[in-house]
C-alpha positions as CSV (number, residue, x, y, z in Angstrom):
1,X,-237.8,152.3,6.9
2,X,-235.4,154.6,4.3
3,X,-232.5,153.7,3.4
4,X,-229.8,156.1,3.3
5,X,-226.6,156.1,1.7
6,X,-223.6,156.0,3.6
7,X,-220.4,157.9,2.0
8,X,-217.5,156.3,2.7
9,X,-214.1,157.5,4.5
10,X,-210.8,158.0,3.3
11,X,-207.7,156.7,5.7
12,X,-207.0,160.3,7.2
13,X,-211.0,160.4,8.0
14,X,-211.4,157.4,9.4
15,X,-207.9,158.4,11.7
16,X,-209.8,161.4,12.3
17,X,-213.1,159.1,13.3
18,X,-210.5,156.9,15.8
19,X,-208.5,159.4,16.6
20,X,-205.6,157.0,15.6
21,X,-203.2,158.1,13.2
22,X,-203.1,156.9,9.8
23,X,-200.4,154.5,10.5
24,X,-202.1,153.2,13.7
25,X,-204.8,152.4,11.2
26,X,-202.4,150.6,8.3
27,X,-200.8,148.6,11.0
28,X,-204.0,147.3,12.1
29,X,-204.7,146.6,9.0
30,X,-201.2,144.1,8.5
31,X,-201.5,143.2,11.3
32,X,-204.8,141.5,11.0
33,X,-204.5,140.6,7.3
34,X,-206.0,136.9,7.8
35,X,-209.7,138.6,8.3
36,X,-209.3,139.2,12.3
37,X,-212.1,140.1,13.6
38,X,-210.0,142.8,15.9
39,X,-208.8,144.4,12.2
40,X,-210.6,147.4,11.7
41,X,-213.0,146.8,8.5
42,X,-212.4,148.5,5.4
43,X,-213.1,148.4,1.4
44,X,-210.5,148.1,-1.6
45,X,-211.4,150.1,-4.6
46,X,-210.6,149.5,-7.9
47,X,-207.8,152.1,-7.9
48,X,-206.3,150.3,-4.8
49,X,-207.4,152.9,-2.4
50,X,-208.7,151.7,1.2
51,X,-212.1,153.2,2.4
52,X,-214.3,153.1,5.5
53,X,-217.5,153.2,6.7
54,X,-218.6,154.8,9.9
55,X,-221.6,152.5,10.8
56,X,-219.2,149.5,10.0
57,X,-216.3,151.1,12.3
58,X,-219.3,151.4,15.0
59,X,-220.6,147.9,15.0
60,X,-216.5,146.7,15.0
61,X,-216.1,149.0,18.2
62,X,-219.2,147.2,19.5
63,X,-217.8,143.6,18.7
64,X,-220.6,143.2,16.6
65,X,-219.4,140.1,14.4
66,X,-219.8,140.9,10.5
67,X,-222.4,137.6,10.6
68,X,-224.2,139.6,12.9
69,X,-224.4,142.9,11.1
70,X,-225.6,141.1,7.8
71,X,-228.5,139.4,9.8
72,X,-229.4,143.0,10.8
73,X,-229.9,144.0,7.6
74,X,-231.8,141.2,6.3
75,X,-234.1,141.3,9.0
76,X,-234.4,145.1,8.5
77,X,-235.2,145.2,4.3
């Protein structure tokens, strides 16, 4: 199976993705800052910037626990 490369989404695109606003989103995020599993996941770049990714917003709508996810994709390489 080919891998493909996922590009990932600023705040106002993942909003756009939710159709939340950008500070639903943020207050998710502080809101959930001890790892929840109901905060929605996201990456830190080095210039402090928040980004998402789509399939990772997907399996969080799903419930799908992170453990989960990463057994998927062992099992899939």
């Amino acid at each position: 199976m080919e891998k493909t490369t996922e590009r990932p989404m600023s705040i106002n695109e993942a909003a756009l993705f939710l159709s939340l606003s950008k500070n639903g989103i943020t207050l998710n995020r502080h809101k959930s800052k001890d790892g929840d599993e109901r905060s929605i996941p996201c990456h830190r770049a080095p210039n402090g910037r928040l980004y998402y990714y789509a399939s990772e917003i997907n399996d969080w709508i799903k419930g799908t626990s992170e453990e989960e996810v990463s057994q998927n994709v062992k099992e899939q390489s």
